[in-house]
C-alpha positions in Angstrom: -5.5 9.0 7.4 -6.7 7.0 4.6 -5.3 6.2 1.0 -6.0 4.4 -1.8 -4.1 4.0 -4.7 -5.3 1.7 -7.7 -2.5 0.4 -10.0 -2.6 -1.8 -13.0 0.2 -4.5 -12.9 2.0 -5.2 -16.7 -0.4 -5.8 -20.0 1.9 -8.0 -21.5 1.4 -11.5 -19.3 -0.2 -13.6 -22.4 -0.4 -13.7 -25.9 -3.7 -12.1 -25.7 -2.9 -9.2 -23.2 -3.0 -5.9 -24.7 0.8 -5.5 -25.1 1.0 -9.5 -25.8 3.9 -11.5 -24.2 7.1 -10.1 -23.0 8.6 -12.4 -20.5 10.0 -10.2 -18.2 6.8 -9.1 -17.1 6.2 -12.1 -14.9 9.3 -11.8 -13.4 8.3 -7.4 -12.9 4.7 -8.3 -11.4 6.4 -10.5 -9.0 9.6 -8.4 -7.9 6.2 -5.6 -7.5 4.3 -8.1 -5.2 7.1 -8.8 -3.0 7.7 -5.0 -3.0 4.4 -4.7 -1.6 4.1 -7.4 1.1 7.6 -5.9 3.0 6.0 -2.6 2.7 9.1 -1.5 0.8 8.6 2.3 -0.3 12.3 2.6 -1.3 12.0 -0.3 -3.7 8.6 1.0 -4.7 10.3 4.8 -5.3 13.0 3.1 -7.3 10.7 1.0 -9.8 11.8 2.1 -13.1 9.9 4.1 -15.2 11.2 3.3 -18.6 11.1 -0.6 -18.0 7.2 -0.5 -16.5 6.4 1.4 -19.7 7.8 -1.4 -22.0 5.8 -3.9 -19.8 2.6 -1.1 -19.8 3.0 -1.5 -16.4 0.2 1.5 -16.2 0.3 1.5 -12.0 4.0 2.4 -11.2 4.0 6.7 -11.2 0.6 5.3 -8.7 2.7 3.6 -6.7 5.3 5.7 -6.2 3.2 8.6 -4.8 2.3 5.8 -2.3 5.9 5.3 -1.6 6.5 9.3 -1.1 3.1 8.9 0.8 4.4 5.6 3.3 7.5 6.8 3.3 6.9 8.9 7.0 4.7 6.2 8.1 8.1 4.1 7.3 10.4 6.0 9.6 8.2 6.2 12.1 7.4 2.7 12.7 6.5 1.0 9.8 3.1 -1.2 9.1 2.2 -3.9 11.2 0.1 -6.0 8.7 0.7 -6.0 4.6 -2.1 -8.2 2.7 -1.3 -8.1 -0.9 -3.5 -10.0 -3.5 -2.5 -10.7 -7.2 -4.7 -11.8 -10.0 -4.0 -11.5 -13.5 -7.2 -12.1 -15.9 -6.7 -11.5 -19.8 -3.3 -11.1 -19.2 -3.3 -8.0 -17.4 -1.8 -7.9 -13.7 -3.6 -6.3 -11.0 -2.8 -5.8 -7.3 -4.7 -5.2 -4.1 -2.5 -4.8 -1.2 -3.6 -3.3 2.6 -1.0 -1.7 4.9 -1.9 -0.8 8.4 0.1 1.7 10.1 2.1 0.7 13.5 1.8 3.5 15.7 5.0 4.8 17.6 5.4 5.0 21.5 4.6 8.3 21.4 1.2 8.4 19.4 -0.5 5.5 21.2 0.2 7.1 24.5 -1.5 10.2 23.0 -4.1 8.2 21.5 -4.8 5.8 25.3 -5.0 9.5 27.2 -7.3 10.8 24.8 -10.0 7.6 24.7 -9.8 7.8 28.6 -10.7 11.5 28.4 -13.3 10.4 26.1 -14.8 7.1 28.2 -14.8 9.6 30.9 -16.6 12.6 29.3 -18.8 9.9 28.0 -19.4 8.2 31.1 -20.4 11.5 33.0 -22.8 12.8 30.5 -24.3 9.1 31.0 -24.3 10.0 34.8 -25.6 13.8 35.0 -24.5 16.3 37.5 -23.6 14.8 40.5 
């Protein structure tokens, strides 16, 4: 399974941003970021919708579908790998982040039978009839 989620970070990290300077919107990009690289989809769920409106912080209902989304993955696991990038041209934060599901115990023994089923299958068709 496969999701992307695009989220705009605040609008209001410059004087010339779209909602111009507030500072607390350095201080939200950057509690988001860290958010991001723990994988953190109870912080992300809790992000609060009337302060990322004040900061046009257009990405946060985005993010928390990812959270409902991670949530499973979460419990049953987590993410081995988080890669978050941050830029924030004309004032405007944006993120980029990458989470790679850690498989439990019980779906990578699944997952090793089935690719030597598979290698084997493979292998005879390969081979013919003996």
């Amino acid at each position: 399974m496969a999701l992307l989620v695009m989220a705009d970070g605040s609008a209001c990290l410059s004087e010339k941003a779209p909602g111009y300077l507030d500072p607390r919107a350095r201080s939200y990009d950057d509690h988001v970021r860290h958010v991001l690289e723990g994988a953190d989809t109870q912080a992300l769920a809790a992000l609060d919708p009337e302060e990322a409106e004040e900061l046009s912080f257009a990405g946060r209902a985005a993010l928390q579908v990812l959270a409902g989304a991670a949530c499973d993955a979460r419990e049953r696991g987590g993410f081995r790998e988080r890669k978050v990038y941050y830029e924030e041209p004309y004032g405007v934060g944006y993120f980029v982040s990458l989470w790679t599901r850690r498989a439990d115990a019980p779906e990578r023994a699944q997952r090793a039978r089935l690719g030597t089923r598979m290698r084997s299958r493979s292998w005879a068709r390969v081979m013919g009839p003996e």
